[in-house]
C-alpha positions as CSV (number, residue, x, y, z in Angstrom):
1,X,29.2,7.4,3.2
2,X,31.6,5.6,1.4
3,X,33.8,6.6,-1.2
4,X,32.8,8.5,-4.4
5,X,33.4,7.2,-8.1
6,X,35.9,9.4,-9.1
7,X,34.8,8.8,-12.7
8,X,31.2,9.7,-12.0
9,X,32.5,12.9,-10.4
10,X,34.4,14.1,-13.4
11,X,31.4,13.1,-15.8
12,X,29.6,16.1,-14.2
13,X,32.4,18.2,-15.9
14,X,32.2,16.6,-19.2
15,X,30.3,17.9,-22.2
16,X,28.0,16.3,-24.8
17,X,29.3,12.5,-26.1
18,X,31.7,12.1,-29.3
19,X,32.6,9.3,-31.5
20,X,35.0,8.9,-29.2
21,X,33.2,8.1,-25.8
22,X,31.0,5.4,-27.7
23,X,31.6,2.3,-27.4
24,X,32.8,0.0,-30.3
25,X,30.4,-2.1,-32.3
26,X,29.0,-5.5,-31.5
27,X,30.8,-7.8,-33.8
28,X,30.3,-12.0,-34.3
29,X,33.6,-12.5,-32.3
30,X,32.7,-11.8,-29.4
31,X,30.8,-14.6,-28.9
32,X,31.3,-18.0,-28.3
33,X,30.3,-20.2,-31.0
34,X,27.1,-22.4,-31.3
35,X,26.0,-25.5,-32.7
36,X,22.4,-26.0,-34.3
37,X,21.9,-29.2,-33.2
38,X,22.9,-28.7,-29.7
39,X,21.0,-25.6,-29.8
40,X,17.8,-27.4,-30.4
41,X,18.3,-29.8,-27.7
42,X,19.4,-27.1,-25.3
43,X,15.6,-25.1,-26.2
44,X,13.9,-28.3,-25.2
45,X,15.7,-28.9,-22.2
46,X,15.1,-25.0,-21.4
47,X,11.3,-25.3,-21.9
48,X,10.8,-29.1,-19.9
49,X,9.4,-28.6,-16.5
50,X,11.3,-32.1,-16.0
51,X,14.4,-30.3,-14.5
52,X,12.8,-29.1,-11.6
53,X,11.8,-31.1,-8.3
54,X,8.0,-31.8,-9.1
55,X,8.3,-31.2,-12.4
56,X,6.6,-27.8,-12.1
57,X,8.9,-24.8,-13.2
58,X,10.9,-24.6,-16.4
59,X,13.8,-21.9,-16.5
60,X,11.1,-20.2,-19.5
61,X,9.0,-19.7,-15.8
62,X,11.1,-16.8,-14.6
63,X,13.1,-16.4,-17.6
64,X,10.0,-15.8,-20.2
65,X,10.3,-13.6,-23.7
66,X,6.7,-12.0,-22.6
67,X,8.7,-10.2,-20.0
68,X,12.0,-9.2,-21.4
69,X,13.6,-13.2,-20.4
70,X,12.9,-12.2,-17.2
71,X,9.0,-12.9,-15.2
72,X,7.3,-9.0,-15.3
73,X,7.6,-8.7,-11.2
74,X,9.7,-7.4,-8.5
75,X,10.0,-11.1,-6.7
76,X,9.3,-14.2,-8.3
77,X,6.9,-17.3,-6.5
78,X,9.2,-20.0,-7.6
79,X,8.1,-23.5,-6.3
80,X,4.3,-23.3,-4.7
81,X,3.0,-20.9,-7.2
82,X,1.3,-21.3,-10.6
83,X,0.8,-19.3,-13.6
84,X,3.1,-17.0,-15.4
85,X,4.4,-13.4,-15.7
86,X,2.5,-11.1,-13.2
87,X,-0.3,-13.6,-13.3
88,X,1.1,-16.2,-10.9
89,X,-0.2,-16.8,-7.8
90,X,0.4,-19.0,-4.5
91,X,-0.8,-22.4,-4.9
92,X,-3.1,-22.1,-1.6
93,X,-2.4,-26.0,-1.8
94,X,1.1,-26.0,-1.2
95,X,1.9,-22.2,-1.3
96,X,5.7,-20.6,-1.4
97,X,7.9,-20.8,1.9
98,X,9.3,-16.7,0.6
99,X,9.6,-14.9,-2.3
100,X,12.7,-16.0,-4.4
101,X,15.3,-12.9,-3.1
102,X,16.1,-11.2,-5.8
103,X,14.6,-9.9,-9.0
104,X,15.2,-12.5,-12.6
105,X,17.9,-11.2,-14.7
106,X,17.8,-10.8,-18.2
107,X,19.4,-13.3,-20.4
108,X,20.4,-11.3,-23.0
109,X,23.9,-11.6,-25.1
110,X,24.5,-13.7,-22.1
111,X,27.3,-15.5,-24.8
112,X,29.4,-12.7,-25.4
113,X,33.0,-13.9,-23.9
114,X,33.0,-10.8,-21.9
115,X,30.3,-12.1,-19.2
116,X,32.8,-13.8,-17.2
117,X,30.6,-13.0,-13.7
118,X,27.0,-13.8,-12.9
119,X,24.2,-13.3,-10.7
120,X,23.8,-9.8,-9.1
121,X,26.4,-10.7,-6.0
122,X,28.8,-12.6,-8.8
123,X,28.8,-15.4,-6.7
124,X,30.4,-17.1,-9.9
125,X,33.4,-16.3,-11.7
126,X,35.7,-17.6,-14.2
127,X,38.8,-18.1,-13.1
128,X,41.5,-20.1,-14.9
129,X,43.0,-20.8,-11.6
130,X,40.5,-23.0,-9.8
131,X,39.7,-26.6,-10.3
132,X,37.3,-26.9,-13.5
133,X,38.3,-22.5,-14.2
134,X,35.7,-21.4,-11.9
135,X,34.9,-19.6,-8.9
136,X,31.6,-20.1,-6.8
137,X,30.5,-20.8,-3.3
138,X,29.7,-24.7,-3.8
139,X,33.8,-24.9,-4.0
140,X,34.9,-28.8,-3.7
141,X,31.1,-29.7,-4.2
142,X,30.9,-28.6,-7.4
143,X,30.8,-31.0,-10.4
144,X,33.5,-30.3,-13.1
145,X,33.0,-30.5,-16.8
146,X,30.9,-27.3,-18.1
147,X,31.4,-26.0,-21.1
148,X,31.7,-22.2,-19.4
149,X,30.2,-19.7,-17.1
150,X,26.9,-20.0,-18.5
151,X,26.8,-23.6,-18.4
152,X,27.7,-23.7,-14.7
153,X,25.2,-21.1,-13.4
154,X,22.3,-23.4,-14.5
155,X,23.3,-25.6,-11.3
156,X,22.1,-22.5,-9.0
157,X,18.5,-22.8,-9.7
158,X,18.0,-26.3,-9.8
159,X,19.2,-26.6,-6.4
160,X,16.8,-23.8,-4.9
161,X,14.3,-24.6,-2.5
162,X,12.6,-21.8,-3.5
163,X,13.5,-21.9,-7.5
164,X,13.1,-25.4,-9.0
165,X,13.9,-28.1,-6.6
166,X,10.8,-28.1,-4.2
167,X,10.0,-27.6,-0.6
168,X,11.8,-29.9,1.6
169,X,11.1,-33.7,1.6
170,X,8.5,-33.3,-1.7
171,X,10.6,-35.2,-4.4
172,X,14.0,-36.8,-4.5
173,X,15.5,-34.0,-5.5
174,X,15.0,-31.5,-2.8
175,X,15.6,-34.6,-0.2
176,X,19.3,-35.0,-1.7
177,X,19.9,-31.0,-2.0
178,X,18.4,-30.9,1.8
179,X,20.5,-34.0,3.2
180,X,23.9,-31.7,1.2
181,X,23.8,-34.9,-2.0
182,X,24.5,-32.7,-4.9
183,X,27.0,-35.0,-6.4
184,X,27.1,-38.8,-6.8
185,X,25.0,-41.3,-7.9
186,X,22.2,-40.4,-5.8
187,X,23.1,-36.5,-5.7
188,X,21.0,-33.9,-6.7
189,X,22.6,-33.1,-9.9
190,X,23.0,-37.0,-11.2
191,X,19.3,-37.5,-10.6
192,X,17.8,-34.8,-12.6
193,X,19.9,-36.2,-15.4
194,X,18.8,-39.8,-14.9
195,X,15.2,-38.0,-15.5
196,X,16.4,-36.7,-19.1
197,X,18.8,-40.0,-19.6
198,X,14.8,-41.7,-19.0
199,X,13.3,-40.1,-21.9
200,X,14.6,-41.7,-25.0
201,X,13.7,-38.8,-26.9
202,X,16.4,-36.8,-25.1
203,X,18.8,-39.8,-25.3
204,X,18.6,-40.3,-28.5
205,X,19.5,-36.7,-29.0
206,X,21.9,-36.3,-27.0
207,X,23.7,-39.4,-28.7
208,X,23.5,-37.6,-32.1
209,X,25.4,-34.4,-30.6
210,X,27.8,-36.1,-28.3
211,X,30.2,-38.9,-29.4
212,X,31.2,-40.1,-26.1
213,X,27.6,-40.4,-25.0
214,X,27.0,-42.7,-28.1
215,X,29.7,-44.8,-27.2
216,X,27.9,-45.5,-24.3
217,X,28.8,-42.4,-21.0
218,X,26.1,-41.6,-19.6
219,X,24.4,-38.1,-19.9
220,X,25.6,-35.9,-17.5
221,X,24.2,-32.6,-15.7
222,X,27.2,-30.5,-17.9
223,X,25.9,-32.5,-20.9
224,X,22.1,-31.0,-20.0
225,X,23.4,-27.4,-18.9
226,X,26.3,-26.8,-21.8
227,X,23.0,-28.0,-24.1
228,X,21.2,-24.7,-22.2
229,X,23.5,-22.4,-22.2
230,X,24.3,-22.8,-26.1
231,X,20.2,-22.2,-26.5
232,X,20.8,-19.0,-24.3
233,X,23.5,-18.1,-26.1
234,X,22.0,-18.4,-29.5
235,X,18.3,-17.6,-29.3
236,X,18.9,-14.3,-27.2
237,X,22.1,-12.6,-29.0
238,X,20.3,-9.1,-29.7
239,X,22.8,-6.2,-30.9
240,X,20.4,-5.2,-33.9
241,X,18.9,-2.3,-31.9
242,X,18.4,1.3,-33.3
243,X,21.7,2.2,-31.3
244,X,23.7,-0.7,-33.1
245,X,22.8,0.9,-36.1
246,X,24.4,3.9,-35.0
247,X,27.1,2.7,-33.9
248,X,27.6,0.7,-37.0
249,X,27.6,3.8,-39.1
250,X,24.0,2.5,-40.6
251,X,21.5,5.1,-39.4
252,X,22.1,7.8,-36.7
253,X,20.1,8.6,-34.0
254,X,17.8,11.2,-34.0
255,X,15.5,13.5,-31.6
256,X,15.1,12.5,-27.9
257,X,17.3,9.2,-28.2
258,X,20.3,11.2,-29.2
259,X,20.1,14.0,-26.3
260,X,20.0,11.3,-24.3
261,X,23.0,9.3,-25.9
262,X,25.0,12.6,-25.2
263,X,23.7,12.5,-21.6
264,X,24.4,9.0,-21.4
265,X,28.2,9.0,-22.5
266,X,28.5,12.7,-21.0
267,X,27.0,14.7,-18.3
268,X,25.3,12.0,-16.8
269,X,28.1,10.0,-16.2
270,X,26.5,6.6,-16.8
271,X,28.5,5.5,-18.9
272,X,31.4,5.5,-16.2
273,X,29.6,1.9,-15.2
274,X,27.8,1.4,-18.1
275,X,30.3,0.9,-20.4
276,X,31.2,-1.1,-23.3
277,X,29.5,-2.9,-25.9
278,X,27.0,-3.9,-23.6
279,X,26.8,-1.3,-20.8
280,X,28.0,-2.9,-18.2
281,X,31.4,-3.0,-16.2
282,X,31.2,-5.9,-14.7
283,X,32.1,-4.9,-11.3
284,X,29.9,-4.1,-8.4
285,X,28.3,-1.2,-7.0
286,X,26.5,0.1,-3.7
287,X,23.5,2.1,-5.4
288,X,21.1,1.7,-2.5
289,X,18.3,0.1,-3.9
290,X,15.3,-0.2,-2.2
291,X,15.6,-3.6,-0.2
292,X,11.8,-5.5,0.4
293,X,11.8,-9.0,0.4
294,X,13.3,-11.7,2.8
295,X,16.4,-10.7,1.7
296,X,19.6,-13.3,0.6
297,X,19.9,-15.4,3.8
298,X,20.5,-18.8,5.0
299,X,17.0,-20.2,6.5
300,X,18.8,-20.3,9.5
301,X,18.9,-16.4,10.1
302,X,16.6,-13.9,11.0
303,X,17.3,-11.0,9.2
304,X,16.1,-9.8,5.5
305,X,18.8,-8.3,5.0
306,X,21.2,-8.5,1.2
307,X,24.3,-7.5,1.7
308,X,25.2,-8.3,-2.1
309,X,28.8,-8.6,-2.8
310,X,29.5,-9.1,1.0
311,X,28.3,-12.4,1.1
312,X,30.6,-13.7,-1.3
313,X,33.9,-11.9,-0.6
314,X,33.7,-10.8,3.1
315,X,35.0,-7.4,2.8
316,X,33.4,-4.3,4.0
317,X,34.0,-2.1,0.5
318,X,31.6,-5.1,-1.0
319,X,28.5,-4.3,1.3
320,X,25.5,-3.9,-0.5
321,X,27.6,-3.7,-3.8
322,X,25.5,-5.2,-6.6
323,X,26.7,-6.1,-10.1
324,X,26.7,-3.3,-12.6
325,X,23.3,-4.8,-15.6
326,X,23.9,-4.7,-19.1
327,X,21.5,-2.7,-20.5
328,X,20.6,-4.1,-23.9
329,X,16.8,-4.5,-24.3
330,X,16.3,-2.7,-20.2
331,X,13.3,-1.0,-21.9
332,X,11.5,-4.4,-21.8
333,X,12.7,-5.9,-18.2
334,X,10.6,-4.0,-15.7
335,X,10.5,-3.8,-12.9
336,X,14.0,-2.5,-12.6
337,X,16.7,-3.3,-9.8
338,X,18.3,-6.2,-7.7
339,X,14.6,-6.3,-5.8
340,X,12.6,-5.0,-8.9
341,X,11.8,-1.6,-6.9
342,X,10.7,0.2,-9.3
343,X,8.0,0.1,-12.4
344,X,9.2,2.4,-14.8
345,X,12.2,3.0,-16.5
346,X,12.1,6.8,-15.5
347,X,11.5,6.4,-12.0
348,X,14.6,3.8,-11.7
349,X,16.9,6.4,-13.3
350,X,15.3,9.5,-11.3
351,X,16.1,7.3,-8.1
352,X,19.7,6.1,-9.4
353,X,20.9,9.7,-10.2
354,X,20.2,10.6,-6.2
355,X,19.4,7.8,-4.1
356,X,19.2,9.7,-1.1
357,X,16.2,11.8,-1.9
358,X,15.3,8.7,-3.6
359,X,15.1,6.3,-0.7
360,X,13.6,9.2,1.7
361,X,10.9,9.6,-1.1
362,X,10.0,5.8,-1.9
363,X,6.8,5.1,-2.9
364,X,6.3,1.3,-1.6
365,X,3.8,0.9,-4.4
366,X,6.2,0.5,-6.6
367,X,7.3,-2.9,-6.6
368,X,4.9,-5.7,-8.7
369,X,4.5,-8.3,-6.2
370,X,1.9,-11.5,-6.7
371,X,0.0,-11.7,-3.4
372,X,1.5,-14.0,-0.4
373,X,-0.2,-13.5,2.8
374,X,2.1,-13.3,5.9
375,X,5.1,-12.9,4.3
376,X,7.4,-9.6,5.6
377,X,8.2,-8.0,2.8
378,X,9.8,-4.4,4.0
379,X,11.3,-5.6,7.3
380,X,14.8,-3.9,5.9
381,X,13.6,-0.7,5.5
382,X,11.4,-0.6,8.7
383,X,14.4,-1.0,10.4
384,X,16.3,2.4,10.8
385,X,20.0,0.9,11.3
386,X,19.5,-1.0,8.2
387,X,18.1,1.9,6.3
388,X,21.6,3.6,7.8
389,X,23.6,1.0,6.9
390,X,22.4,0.6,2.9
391,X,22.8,4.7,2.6
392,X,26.5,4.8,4.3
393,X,27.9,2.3,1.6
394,X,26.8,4.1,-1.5
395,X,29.8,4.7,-3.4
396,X,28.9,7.6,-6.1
397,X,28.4,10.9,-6.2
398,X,24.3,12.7,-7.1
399,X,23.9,13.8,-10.6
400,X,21.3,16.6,-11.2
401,X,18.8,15.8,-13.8
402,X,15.6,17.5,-15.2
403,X,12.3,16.3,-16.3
404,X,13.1,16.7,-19.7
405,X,16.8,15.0,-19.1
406,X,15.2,11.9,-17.5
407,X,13.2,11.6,-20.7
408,X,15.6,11.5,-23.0
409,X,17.5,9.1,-21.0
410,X,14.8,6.9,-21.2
411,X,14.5,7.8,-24.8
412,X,18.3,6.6,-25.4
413,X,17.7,3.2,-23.1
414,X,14.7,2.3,-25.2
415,X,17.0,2.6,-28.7
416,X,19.0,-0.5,-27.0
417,X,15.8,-2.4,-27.9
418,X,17.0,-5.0,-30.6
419,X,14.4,-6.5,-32.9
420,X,15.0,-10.0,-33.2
421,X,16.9,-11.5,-30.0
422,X,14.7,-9.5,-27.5
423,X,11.9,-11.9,-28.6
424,X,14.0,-15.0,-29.5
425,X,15.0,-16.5,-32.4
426,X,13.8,-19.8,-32.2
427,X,10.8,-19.1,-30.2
428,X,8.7,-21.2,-27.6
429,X,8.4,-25.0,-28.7
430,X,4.9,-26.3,-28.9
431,X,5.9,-29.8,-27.2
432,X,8.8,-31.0,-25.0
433,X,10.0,-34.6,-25.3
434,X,8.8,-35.3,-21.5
435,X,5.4,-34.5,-22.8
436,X,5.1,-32.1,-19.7
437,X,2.6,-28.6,-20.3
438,X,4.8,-25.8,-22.0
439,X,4.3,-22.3,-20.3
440,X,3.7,-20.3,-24.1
């Protein structure tokens, strides 16, 4: 195996939590600010199935308050399926070439200055360094001109075969991502704006907000993503939980959620990754996860294999290292892990505290996968080398835990529950200016 977190080790050693070990309280600065008006046009723009290839899938698809702003299962159908949530099904018309890899993250208090990485391999980065201060794989085909991190990883998605932009030669779209067009006037990117810039609706808003774009520029992809991410930013802030209150000096925590707040920020050790404001380190960690799915490869290879941080950086101390969640609101984004593995709250933090007996153990029922005949979906773990491979990189040390510890745990993750950004703030609009069906 590979190395053991040092801190996690010592957390065996340590005693209950104090005021010390907590973390401080959320506070207004840190965020990034918001304006109302772009706000508003960044909620429409979220909720319009125009973005995607055939006008199908919204970002609300997979990233839906029903299901914690994530889609309820372990694997989404992007692109060939229809419906929502655990509901959604292969179109038998046109049905999904694979499951989309990995499971949807959250998007909660995604506008807090401190989420400088995203996705689960952090395939993009801030980084004052690099033309237009980020990092990412697209490198020199990148457009420059987002507002931030948050703004910049709505280009991801758009350009998924799998996600938003269509199978292969169905729209314009998924020809220019397929023939490598993302930038340009007929690049992937420019033409789903010229589908906004169409609507005069979303012109004529955009003019209001933007100066430059009622002097006459064009509307821009940045202009439709920095318009998202401010609605992201705004509508799912949520630091009004039970356990901000305690923090805050407001109301403490009582009963099952305080013993396991003391586990939490002491025996348990979790808070050795989970830490800060919005438990979460930022950095990237080999837990061993369960891997089912077709894996994050190119179409061009055979394996299902995700390697997670690996396939970004190249070095060996990054395989199958996976970015560390926050947990605010985790009691409502089941199922839990990079490839949704598991169902319940307790049996993700059961498997995390010793995922060796975890992974030996595995119950494959676990996952919450719509139907998609012929698809492999455990090839990884069929495979002994790979099963080999995923257990030698896991980097921390087991943690004994009880029945009874486990439930409180749970206990303490469910007081990160906040009561108005875990369902929105602005809610679901009834109507999008394209006049396309809103998924409510």
């Amino acid at each position: 195996m590979k190395r053991l977190a040092p801190i996690a080790l010592m957390a065996l050693l340590a005693g209950p939590a104090t005021a010390a070990d907590l973390p401080p309280p959320v506070t207004d600065d840190m965020y990034v600010a918001t304006s109302p008006a772009m706000v508003e046009l960044g909620r429409l723009l979220f909720w319009d199935p125009l973005l995607s290839g055939n006008s199908n899938i919204s970002c609300g698809t997979c990233h839906h308050p029903r299901f914690g702003t994530g889609d309820g299962v372990s694997l989404a159908l992007g692109e060939g399926g229809t419906g929502l949530g655990p509901a959604r099904r292969a179109d038998p018309r046109n049905p999904p070439e694979q499951r989309i890899p990995r499971n949807a993250p959250a998007l909660f208090n995604l506008g807090a200055g401190e989420f400088t990485t995203l996705f689960a391999d952090g395939r993009i980065q801030a980084d004052p360094a690099r033309p237009g201060g980020l990092r990412n794989p697209l490198d020199q085909e990148m457009v420059r001109g987002f507002s931030g991190i948050l703004s910049a990883q709505t280009m991801f998605p758009v350009l998924s075969q799998d996600e938003m932009a269509g199978h292969y030669g169905e729209n314009e779209i998924s020809r220019a991502v397929r023939s490598g067009r993302l930038t340009g006037e007929d690049g992937a990117w420019d033409l789903i704006a010229a589908r906004i810039r169409a609507v005069p609706a979303y012109q004529a808003a955009f003019a209001a907000v933007l100066p430059e774009v009622a002097a006459g520029r064009p509307v821009a992809f940045t202009d439709i993503s920095d318009a998202i991410a401010e609605f992201i930013a705004f509508e799912w802030r949520s630091d009004d939980s039970p356990f901000d209150r305690h923090l805050r000096g407001e109301s403490p925590l009582t009963g099952a959620a305080a013993r396991g707040m003391d586990l939490f920020y002491g025996p348990a050790g979790c808070s050795a990754c989970h830490t800060g404001p919005f438990q979460t380190d930022h950095a990237f960690h080999a837990m061993a996860v369960p891997q089912l799915g077709p894996g994050k490869a190119e179409r061009f290879e055979l394996h299902s294999r995700d390697e997670g941080r690996f396939r970004v950086t190249g070095r060996e101390e990054d395989l199958y290292a996976f970015r560390t969640p926050s947990l605010r609101n985790v009691a409502l984004t089941a199922p839990y892990g990079h490839t949704g593995s598991h169902r319940t709250l307790a049996g993700f933090i059961a498997y995390h505290a010793d995922p060796v007996a975890g992974l030996a153990a595995y119950d494959r029922a676990e996952p919450v996968l719509p139907e998609l005949d012929g698809k492999l979906v455990w090839a990884a773990l069929d495979d002994p080398e790979e099963r080999a491979r995923i257990l030698a990189a896991l980097d921390v040390a087991p943690v004994r835990l009880s029945a009874a510890e486990i439930t409180a745990l749970a206990a303490f993750l469910d007081s990160l529950t906040g009561v108005r950004g875990a369902q929105g703030r602005l809610g679901i609009p009834e109507t999008v200016p394209s006049g396309l069906p809103v998924e409510r």
